[in-house]
Each structure stands twice: as structure tokens, then as C-alpha cells.
N, C-alpha and C positions, 0 to 999 in steps of 0.2 A: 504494500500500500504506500504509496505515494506521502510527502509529508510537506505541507505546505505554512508561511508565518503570514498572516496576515493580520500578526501585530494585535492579538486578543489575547484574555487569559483563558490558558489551556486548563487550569484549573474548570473552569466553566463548564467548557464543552466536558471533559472528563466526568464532573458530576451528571450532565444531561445523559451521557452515552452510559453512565455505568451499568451495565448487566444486559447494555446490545451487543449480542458475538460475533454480531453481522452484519452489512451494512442492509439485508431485507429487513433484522429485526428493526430500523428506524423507521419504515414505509408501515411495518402490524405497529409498532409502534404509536405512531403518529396515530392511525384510526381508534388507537383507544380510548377510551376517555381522560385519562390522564396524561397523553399523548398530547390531545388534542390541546390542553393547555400548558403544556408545557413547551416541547418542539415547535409549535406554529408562534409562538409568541416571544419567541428568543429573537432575540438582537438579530441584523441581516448577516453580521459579520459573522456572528457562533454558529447560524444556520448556514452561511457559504463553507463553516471547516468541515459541520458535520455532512453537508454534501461529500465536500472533496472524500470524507473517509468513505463513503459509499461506493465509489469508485472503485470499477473490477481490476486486481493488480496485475491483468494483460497489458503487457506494452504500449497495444494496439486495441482500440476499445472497437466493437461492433458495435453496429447501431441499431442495437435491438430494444424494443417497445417494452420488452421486460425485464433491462438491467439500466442502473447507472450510468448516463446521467438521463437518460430520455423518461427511462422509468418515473424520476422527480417531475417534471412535469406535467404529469398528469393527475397528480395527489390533490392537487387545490389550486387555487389561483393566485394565494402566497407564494406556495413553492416553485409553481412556475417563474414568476417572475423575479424569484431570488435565483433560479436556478440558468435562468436564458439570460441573466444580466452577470451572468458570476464566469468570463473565458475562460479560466484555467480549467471546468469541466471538459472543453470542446478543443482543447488541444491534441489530441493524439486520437488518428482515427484511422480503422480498415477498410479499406476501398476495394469493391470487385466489380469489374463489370462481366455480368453475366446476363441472362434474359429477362430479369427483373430491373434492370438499369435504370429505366425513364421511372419508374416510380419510385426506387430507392432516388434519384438523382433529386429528383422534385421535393420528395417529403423526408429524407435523410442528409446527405450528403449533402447540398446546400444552405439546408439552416444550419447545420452543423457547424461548417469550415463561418458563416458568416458570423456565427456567435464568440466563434474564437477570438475575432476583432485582434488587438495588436499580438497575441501570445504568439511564440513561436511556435511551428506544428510542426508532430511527430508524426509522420502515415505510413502505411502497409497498402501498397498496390497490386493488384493480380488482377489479371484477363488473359482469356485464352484464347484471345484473338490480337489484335494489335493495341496501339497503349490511344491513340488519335482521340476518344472518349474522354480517357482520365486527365490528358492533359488538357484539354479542352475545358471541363470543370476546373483543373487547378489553375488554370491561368492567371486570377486575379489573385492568385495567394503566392505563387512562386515566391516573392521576396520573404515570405514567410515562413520558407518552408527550412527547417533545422537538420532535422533528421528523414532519412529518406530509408523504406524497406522496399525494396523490388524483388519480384516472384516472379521467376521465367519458368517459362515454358518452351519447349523444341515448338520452333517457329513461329517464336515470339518478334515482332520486330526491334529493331536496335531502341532505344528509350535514350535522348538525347537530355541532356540537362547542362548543358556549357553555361547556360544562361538564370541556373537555380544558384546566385549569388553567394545567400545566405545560406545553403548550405553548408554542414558543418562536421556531419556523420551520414554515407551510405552500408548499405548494408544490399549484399546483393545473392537471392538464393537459386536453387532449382526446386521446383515443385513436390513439397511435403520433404523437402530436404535431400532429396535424392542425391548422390556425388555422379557426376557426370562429367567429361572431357567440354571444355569451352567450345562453344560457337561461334559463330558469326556475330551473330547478334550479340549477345554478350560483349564479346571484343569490343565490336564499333559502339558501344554504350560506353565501353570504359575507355575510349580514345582521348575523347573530349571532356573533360572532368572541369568543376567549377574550379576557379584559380583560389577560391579560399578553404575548398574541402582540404580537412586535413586527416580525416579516421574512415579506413574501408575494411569491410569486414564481406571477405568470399569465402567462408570456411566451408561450405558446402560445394563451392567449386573450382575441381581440380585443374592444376595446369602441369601441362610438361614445360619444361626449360625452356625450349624453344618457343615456345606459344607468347612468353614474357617479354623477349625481345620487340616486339609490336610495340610494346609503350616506352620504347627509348626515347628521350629527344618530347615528353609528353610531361602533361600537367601531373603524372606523378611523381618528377620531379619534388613536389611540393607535399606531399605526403607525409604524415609525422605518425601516423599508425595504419599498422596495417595487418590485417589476421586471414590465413589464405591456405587453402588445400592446394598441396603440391605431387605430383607427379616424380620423384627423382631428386636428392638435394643441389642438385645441379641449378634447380627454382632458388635454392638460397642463397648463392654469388649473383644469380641475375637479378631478386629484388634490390641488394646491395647497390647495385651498379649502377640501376635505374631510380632509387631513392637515395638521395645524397641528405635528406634531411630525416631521416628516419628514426626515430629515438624508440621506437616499440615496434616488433615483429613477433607475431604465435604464427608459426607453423604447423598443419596436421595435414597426412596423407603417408602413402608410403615410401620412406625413406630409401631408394636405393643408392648404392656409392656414388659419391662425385667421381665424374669421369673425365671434366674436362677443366683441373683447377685450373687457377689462375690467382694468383696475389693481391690481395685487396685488403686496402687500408678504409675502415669504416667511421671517421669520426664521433658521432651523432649518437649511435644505437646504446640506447643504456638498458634495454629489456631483452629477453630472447626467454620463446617460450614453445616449446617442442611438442610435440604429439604426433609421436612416431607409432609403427606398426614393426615390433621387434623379431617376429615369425620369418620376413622377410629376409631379415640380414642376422644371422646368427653370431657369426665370427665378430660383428663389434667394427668392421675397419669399413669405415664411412667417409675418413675422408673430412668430417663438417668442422673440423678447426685445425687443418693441417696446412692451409695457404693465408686464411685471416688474421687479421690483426683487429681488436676492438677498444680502441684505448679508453673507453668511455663506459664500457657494460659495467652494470653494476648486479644485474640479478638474471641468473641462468633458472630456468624452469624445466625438467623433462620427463617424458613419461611416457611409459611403449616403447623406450629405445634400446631395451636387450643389455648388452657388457658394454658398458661407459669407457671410451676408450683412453682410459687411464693416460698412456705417454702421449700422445697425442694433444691432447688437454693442457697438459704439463707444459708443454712445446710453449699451444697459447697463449699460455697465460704468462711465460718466461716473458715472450715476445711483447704480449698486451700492456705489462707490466704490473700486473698481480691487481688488477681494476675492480675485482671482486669485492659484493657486500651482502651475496647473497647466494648460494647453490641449494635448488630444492631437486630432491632424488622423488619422484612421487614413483605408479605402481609399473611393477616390469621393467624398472632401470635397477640393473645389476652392477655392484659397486661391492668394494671390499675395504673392510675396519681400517686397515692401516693406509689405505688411496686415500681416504675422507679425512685422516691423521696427517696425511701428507699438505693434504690444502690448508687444514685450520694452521700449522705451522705456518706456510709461507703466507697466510693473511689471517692473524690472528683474531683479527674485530668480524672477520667471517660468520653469517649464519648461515647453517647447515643441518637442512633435514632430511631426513634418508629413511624409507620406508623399509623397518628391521626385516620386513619380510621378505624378503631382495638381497639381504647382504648374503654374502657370498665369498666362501674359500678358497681366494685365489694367490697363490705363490708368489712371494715379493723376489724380485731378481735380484741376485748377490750385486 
């Protein structure tokens, strides 16, 4: 649940809401008789917090007649109009166009976005046919628009947004999360990116190495987070390459060996967060810190990555110059007592979690 100040005392609202578990118990609430005098007659301000808690804690709210926030105006003609004058309600919404369109368009999605008035909006898009519709509706809000969720579909068309200014977070999927090799479409979406995005997030879709290339010489350039299914770690010298301001990377897909290093000095990058698939590559020799240099990383995260390639690591960090403030061993990262002994020594103020269930008896070399 969402937590908003609009500068009241929370004491208040706390006594009004005590022993609702739920943001329906306010709605049985209010029609009871002590409901009706208490809830309906509270200040505008204690009734816009206890709206906001009402609110379903999806990302993405659906604008359905019987949840939060639509559900409020229908109770009374108080609630209404605490509830249509209150935007932070009408900030973040799901959008489909499917065969019901013209009349979700007409009686949802239109009073909705125009209730929002100055908030920034959060949306979730999906059609299974082209996007022409939705952007058509969003037109008048574009400068509004914050956060963006795209849902493709195979033979979706490219979704253009150079011109979604204020965007600030995309997030881009395949349908009900499926991982699938990039498209066309996909691609020419992400050619042209707004000059002030600065967080994307494709975890659901993979790339080979080469498919990366395409956004050389591009508004990713500009990039300062970015979380992405990969194909081959050979995707992780090419984000490098292509993000020069990159201070946050999660990677997840399957890790095979880099095959074609190359030496790269990374300034920027202070996060690295792994989520490998360790079945893949048994033996441990991957390759991922055996040409990089990161003089700035502060917190290593991995997990799924099999035998942690101890010397290798080592190499790094000599090279990196010991940048470490933070190694986390989560599940299926295999590591041994005295490797994890070896790192707290060379960076003492190091934390270090290592999941006991993973360690592992491997022979220290004379």
C-alpha cells in the first residue's frame, strides 16, 4: 500500500480506520450506522488519506466499478467528490485495448487520466493489435507521463516515444512474461528513447550479444539503470560499451562463456546484480571479470551462478583496486570458507553474505 503526507495527523485517520483490515471494510463500513457519522463527516483531508489506503497495492490499478478508486464514487455524493477532486487516486492506471475499447475509453480511461490533472502517471499498456489507439488517448498527457509499462506481443508494432519527455522509468515485457529472443518491433521501440529516460527494465527479454550492438551511437548512451535478460555474457561487455553512464546493471538469462573478451574500463557502474542459470556452465570459467576493470563497484549480487570463480575474481579486484562494500552469495552460488576469508582480509569494512547452504569443500592451492 502506497503511503502518502498530506500534512494531517495520522493519529486521526488511525483512530477512524482502527479495526478496518481492508480497504472494503471502509465502503461496509461507511453504510453502517456509525459509519455513516463518523467516515462521511471527517475533514476532506482524513477522508482523501483514508481513500489513498483503499487503494489496491497493484502497481497498475484496473478500472474496475468494484475496486479503489472508482468503487469511492459511487458511495455518496460526498465521497465522490472528495474522491474525483483528490489526483493522487488517478495516477497509475492499466490500459488494454481490446473489443471493449470505445466504452472502457468513454466511461474509464478518460475521466480517469483527466482526474489525474498535474500528478505524474504511472501506466501499463497492452493491445494485440497495434499501439495507434492508446497513443491516441495518451496524447494530451504525454508530458505527464513518468513511468511507462509496455506489453508486446509477436506483431506488435514498434511503440515510438522519443517525444515522452518526462519520462523517467520504462519497463518493457512479453506477454504474461514469456522470455523470448527480441524483435523487430521491440528493437525499433528501443532505438529512439526519450533523452531524459534514465531506468529500463527488459528482464523478460532476452538478447544475444549481437542483437545489442543496434543501440551503439543511441540514446542509451544516457542510461543510469538498466535490468535485462541476456543471451551469453558476451551481452555484458556490450551493455558496458554502449552505457558509459551506467551506475546499476541486474542481469538474468543464461550465462554462457564470454567468447569474444575485450578490455574495458567501466567508470560509473557501482551495482552488478547476476541471475544466472548454473546447470549451464558447471566448471565455473565464465570469463565475467577476467578483461574488466570496475573502479567504482561497490556491491556484487549473484545467484544461479554455480562455482564462483574464485582466481579470476581475485585478478579483479587486484586490478579494480579492492572497490568492494558489499558481496552477496544468494542460492546456487558455490563458494568456499577460506575464498570468503580471502576477500574480508583484502577489504576489511566488506559485507559479506553467503548462503551456508552452498559453501563448499574446495582445496586451497599451496
Amino acid at each position: 500500500m502506497q503511503t502518502f503526507n498530506l500534512n494531517i495527523d495520522s493519529q486521526s485517520v488511525s483512530a477512524t480506520t482502527d479495526g478496518l483490515q481492508k480497504p472494503a471494510d471502509v465502503v461496509q463500513f461507511n453504510s453502517s450506522r456509525k459509519g455513516s457519522t463518523t467516515i462521511s463527516h471527517l475533514p476532506t483531508e482524513i477522508l482523501s488519506e483514508i481513500f489513498l489506503y483503499c487503494l489496491p497495492e497493484d502497481e497498475h490499478l484496473w478500472p474496475a466499478s468494484s475496486l479503489a478508486p472508482m468503487l469511492l464514487t459511487t458511495i455518496c455524493r460526498r465521497w465522490r467528490e472528495v474522491a474525483v477532486g483528490l489526483p493522487m487516486l488517478w495516477c497509475r492506471l492499466y490500459l488494454r485495448f481490446d473489443s471493449h475499447w470505445e466504452q472502457k475509453r468513454v466511461f474509464c480511461y478518460e475521466p480517469w487520466l483527466k482526474r489525474s490533472k498535474g500528478c505524474p502517471l504511472s501506466l501499463r499498456l497492452e493491445t494485440r493489435t497495434n499501439w495507434k489507439e492508446l497513443r491516441s488517448l495518451l496524447q494530451p498527457y504525454i508530458q505527464k507521463i513518468s513511468s511507462l509499462l509496455l506489453i508486446f506481443l509477436p506483431g506488435n508494432e514498434p511503440f515510438t516515444m522519443e517525444n515522452f519527455h518526462t519520462l523517467k522509468e520504462l519497463t518493457m515485457q512479453s506477454f504474461h512474461g514469456t522470455v523470448y529472443p527480441m524483435h523487430e518491433e521491440v528493437d525499433r521501440s528501443l532505438l529512439k528513447l526519450p533523452v531524459n529516460l534514465r531506468r529500463v527494465n527488459m528482464m523478460t527479454l532476452s538478447y544475444f550479444p549481437e542483437n545489442l550492438d543496434l543501440f551503439a551511437n543511441s540514446a542509451w548512451a544516457g542510461l543510469t539503470h538498466i535490468e535485462i535478460g541476456v543471451l551469453g555474457l558476451d551481452s555484458f561487455l556490450r551493455v558496458l560499451r554502449i552505457c558509459p553512464n551506467l551506475s546499476s546493471l541486474v542481469l538474468n538469462g543464461i550465462f554462457d562463456p564470454i567468447e569474444l573478451p575485450e578490455s574495458i574500463t567501466h567508470s560509473n557502474l557501482q551495482s552488478l546484480c547476476l541471475y544466472g542459470d548454473w546447470t549451464w556452465y558447471i566448471d565455473g570459467e565464465l570469463g565475467l571479470f577476467k578483461d574488466v576493470t570496475l573502479p567504482n563497484l561497490r556491491v556484487i549480487e549473484a545467484h544461479r551462478m554455480g562455482a564462483w570463480p574464485h582466481e579470476e575474481f581475485m585478478e579483479f579486484l587486484r586490478r579494480s583496486n579492492y572497490p568492494l562494500e558489499s558481496l552477496i552469495f544468494g542460492g546456487e552460488v558455490f563458494s568456499a570458507a577460506w575464498q570468503r576469508a580471502e576477500y574480508a582480509t583484502l577489504m576489511p569494512s566488506l559485507e559479506l553474505v553467503a548462503d551456508p547452504e552452498f559453501d563448499v569443500d574446495i582445496v586451497e592451492d599451496s
